[in-house]
C-alpha positions as CSV (number, residue, x, y, z in Angstrom):
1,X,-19.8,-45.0,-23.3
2,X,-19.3,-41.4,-24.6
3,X,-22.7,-39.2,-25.1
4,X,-22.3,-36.2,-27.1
5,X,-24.6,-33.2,-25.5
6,X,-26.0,-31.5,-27.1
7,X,-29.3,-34.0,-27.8
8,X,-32.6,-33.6,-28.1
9,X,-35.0,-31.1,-30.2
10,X,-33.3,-28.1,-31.5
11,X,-35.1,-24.8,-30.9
12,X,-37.2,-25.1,-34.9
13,X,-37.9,-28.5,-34.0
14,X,-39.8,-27.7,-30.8
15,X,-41.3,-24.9,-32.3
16,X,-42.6,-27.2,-34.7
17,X,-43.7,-30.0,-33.1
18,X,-45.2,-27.3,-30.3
19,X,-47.4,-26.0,-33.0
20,X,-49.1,-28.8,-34.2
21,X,-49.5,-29.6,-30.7
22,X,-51.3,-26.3,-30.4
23,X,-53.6,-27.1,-33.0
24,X,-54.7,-30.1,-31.7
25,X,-55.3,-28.8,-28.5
26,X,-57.2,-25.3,-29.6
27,X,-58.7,-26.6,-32.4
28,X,-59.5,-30.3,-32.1
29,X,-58.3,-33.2,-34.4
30,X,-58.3,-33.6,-37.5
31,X,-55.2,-30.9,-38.0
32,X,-53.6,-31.3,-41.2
33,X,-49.9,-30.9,-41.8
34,X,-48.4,-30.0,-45.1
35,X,-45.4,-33.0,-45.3
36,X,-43.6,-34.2,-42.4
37,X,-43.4,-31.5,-39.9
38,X,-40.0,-33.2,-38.6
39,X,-38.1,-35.2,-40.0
40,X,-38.7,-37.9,-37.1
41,X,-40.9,-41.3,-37.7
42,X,-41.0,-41.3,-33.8
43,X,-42.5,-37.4,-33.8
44,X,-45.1,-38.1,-37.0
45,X,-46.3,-41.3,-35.4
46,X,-46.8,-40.3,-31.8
47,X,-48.8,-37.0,-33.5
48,X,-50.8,-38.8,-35.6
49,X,-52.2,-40.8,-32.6
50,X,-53.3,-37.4,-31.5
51,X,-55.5,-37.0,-34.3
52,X,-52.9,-35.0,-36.7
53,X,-53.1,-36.2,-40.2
54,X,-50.1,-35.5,-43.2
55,X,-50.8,-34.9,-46.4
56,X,-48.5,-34.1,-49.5
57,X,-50.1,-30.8,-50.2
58,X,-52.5,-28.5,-49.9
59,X,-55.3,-29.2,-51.6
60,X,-56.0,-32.8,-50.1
61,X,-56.9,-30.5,-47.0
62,X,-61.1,-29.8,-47.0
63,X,-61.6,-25.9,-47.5
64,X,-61.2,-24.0,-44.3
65,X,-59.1,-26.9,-42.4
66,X,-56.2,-26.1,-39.8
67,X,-53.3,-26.7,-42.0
68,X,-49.9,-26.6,-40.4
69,X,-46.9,-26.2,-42.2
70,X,-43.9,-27.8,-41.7
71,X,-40.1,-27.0,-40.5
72,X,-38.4,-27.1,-43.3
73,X,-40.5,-24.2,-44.8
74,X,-42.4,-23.9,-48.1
75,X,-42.2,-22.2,-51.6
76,X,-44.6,-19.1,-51.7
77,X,-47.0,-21.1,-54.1
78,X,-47.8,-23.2,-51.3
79,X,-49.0,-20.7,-49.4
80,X,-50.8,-19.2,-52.5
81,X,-52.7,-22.4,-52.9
82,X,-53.7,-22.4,-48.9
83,X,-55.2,-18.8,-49.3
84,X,-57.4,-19.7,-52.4
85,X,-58.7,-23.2,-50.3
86,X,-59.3,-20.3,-47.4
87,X,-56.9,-22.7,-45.3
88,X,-56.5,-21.3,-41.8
89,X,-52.7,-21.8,-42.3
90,X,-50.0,-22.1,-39.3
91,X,-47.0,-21.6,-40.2
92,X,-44.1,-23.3,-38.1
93,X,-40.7,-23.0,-40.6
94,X,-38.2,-22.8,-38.5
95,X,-37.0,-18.9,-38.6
96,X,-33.3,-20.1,-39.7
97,X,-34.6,-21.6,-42.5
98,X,-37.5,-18.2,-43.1
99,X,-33.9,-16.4,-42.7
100,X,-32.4,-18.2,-46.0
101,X,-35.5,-17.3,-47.6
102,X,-35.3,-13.6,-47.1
103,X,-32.0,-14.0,-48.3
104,X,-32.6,-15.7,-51.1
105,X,-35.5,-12.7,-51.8
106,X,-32.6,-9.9,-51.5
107,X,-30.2,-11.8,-53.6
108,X,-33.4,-12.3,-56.3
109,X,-33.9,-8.1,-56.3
110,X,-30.6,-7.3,-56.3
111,X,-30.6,-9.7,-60.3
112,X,-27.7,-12.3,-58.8
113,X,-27.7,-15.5,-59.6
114,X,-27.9,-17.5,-56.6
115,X,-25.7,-20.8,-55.6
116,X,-28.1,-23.1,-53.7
117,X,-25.9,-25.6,-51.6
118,X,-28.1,-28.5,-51.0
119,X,-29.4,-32.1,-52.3
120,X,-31.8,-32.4,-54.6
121,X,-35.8,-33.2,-53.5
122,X,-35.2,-32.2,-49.9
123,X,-38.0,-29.5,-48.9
124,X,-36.2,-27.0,-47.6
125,X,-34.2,-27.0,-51.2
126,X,-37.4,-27.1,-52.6
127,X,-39.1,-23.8,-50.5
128,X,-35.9,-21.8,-50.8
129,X,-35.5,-22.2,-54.4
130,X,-39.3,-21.5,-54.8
131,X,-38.7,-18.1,-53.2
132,X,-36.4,-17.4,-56.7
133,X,-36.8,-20.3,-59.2
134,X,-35.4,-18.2,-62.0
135,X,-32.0,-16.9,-59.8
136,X,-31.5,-20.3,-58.1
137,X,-29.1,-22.8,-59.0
138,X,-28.6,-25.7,-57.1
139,X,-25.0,-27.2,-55.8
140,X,-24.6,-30.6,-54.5
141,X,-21.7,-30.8,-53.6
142,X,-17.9,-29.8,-54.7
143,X,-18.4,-31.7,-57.8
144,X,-20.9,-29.9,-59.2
145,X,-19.1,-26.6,-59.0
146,X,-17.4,-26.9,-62.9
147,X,-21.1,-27.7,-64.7
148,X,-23.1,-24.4,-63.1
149,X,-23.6,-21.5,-65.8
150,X,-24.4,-18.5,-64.5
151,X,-25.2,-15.3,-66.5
152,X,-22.5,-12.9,-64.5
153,X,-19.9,-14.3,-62.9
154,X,-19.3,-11.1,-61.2
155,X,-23.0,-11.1,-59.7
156,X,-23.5,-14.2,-58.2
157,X,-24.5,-15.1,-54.4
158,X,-24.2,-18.5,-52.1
159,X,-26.5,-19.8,-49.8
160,X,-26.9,-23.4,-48.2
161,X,-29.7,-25.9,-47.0
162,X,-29.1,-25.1,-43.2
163,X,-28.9,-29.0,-42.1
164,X,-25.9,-30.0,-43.6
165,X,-22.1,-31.0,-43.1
166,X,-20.3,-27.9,-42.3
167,X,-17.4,-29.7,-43.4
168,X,-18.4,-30.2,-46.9
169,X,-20.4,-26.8,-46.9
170,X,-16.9,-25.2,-46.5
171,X,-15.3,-27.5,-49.3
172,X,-17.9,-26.6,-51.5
173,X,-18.0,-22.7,-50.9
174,X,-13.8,-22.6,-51.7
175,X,-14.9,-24.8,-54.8
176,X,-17.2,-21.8,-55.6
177,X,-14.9,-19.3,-54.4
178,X,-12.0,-20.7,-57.1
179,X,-14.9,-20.3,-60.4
180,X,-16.2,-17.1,-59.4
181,X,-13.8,-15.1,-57.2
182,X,-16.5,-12.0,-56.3
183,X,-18.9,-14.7,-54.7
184,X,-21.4,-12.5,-52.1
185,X,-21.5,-14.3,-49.2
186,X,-25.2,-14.5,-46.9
187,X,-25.0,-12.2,-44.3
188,X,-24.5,-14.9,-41.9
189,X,-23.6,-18.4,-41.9
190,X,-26.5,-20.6,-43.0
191,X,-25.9,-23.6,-41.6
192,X,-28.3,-24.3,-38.4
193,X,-26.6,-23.6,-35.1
194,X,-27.8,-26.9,-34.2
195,X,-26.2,-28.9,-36.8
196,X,-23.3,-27.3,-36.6
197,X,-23.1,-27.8,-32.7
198,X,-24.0,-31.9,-32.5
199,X,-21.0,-32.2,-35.1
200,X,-18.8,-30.7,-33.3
201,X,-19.9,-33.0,-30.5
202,X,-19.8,-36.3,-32.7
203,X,-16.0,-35.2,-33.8
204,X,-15.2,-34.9,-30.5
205,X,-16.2,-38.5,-30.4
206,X,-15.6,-40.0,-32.8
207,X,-11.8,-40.6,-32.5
208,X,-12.5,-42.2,-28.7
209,X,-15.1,-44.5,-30.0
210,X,-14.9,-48.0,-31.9
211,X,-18.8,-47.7,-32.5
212,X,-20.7,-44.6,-32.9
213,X,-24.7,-45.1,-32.8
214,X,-26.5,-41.8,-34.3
215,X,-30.2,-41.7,-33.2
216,X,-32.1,-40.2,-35.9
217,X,-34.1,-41.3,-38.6
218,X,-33.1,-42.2,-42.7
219,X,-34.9,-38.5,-43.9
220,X,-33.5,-36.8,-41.5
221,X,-30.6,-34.9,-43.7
222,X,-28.5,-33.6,-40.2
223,X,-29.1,-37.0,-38.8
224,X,-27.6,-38.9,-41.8
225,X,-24.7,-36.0,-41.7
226,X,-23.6,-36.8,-37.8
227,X,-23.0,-40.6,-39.0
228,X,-21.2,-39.9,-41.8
229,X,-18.6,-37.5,-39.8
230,X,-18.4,-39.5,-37.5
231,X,-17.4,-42.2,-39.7
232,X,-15.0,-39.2,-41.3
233,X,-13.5,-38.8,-38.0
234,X,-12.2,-41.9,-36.7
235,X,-15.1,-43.6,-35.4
236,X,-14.3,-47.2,-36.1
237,X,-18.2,-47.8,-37.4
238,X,-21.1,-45.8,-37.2
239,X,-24.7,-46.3,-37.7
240,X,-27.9,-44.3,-38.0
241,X,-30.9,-46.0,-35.8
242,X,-34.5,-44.6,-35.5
243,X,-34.6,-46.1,-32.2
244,X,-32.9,-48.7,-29.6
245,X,-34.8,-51.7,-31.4
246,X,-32.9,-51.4,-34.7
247,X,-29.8,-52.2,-32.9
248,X,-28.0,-54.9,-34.3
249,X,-26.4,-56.8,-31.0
250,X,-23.5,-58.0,-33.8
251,X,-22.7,-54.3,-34.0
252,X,-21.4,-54.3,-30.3
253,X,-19.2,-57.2,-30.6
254,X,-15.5,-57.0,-29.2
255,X,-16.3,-53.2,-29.2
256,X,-15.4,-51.3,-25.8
257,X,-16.0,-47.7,-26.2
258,X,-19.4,-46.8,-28.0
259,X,-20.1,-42.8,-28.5
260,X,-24.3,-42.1,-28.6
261,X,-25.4,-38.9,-30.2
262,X,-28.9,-37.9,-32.0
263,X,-30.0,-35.8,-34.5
264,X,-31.9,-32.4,-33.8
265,X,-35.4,-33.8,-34.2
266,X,-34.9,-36.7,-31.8
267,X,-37.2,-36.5,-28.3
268,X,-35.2,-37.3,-25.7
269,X,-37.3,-40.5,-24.8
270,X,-35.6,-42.8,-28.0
271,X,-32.1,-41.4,-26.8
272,X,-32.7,-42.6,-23.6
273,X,-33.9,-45.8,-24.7
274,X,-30.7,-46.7,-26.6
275,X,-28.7,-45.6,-23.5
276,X,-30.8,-48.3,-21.6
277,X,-30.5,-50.6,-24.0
278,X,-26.4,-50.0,-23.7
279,X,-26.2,-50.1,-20.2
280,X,-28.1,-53.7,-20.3
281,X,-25.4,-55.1,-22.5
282,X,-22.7,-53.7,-20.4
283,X,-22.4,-50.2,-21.3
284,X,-23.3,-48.3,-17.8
285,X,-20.7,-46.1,-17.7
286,X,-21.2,-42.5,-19.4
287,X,-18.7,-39.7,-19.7
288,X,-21.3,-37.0,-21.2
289,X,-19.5,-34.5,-24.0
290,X,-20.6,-30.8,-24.3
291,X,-18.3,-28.7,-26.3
292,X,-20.9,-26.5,-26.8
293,X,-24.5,-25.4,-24.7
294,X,-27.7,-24.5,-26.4
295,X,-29.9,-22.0,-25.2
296,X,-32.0,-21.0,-28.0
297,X,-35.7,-20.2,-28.1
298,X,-37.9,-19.4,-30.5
299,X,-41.5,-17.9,-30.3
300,X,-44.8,-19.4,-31.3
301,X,-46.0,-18.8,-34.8
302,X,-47.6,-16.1,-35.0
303,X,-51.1,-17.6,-35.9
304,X,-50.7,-19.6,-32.0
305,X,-50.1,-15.9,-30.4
306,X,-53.2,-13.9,-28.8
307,X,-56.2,-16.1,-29.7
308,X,-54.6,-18.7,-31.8
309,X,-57.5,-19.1,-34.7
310,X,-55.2,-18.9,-37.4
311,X,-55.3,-17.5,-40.8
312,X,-55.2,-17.8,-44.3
313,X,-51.4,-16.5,-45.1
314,X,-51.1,-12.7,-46.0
């Protein structure tokens, strides 16, 4: 069995999930999150038992309730709408994503037209967009590079959704590159250190493995994106699973070498129950993989520093 390290939460993730924690601990349940705060049905579950309840937006949350906000950030109307409910607001975006926002913000000022890399309906296209929804144009993908219109093809910006392929990320910035030759690029690269480092992981592989098992679940976008380069990289078959129990015991027949990896809002505890589950059925030996080590941190939000009562958003 091959295990690609890195695995486990990302820094934003744990931030994240920290925060509600937080919440619940300073304030007392109910604590209301604004959407998923990860993009985990293992994580939402276990903090709902804790007395955390999601909502869709802000005003199913009773006037002056803890209301955290999630990961993938928000546009600034959400927060607009938590300051007129008097919302003691936490705010846990992960500060890669609040980084694309700024960005997105200079872009606005300086009047460019600004190429969103993303798929539709995912939240964090949703917040970044909302930071300039009359500069913002999104691109899914390389193929929808020949239908964008911009108003001056000599002022126009890219940006990405931080939890995709880097792969295609790159295919479609030279697609963007070729139609408008004086793209701006962001100051840095976009996509999440994390992503980027469990798919260098999975490629690494990939090619070694006949099955590759990605923990992670259906809505997670960089979950979805480490099976499908796997898949893009030699992996005989790969698969997405939320957990050891939706694997399919056909899956492992004739196979001899099967890779493990996770997404980066997987806890540790459903990684180590597919490995257990593998070493039952005859997998025990592990060669680990770690092309690359993680040592990011992030703060608290703010609202959880000093006396953590929170705050309606400035």
């Amino acid at each position: 069995m091959l295990l690609a390290r890195p695995r486990g939460y990302c820094a934003g993730v744990a931030r994240a999930v920290e925060a509600v924690e937080a919440a619940l601990d300073r304030h007392g349940p109910p604590v209301y999150v604004r959407r998923q705060i990860v993009h985990n049905t293992h994580v939402v579950r276990t903090l709902e038992e804790r007395g955390a309840v999601f909502v869709q937006e802000a005003d199913e949350v009773p006037e002056g309730a803890v209301l955290v906000l999630s990961a993938h950030g928000v546009a600034p109307v959400v927060h607009e709408q938590a300051r007129g409910l008097n919302l003691r607001t936490i705010d846990a975006t992960c500060p890669l994503v609040t980084k694309v926002h700024k960005e997105a913000v200079r872009f606005a000022a300086d009047d460019h037209d600004i190429l969103l890399i993303g798929h539709e309906g995912h939240e964090e296209v949703i917040g970044t967009s909302g930071e300039a929804p009359d500069h913002v144009h999104l691109v899914d993908g390389p193929g929808d590079v020949a239908r964008l219109r911009v108003r001056d093809p000599a002022k126009v910006a890219w940006l990405s959704q931080t939890t995709l392929s880097v792969d295609e990320t790159l295919a479609t910035v030279r697609a963007l590159r070729e139609r408008f030759p004086e793209l701006r690029d962001p100051p840095s690269d976009d996509i999440c250190y994390a992503t980027q480092n469990r798919q260098t992981a999975v490629k690494e592989i990939a090619a070694r493995s006949d099955l590759v098992l990605v923990v992670g679940s259906p809505n997670s976008s960089n979950s979805v994106r480490l099976a499908e380069v796997a898949a893009l990289h030699g992996a005989a078959a790969a698969h997405l699973v939320d957990d050891a129990g939706e694997i399919d015991p056909a899956w492992l027949e004739g196979v001899r070498t099967v890779g493990v990896t996770s997404g980066a809002s997987v806890p540790e505890v459903l990684v180590r129950g597919v490995l257990d589950l593998l070493a039952a059925a005859g997998y025990g030996a592990v060669e680990e993989v770690e092309p690359v080590r993680e040592h990011m941190v992030f703060a608290p939000p703010r609202e959880l520093r000093g006396d953590g009562r929170g705050e309606a958003p400035r």
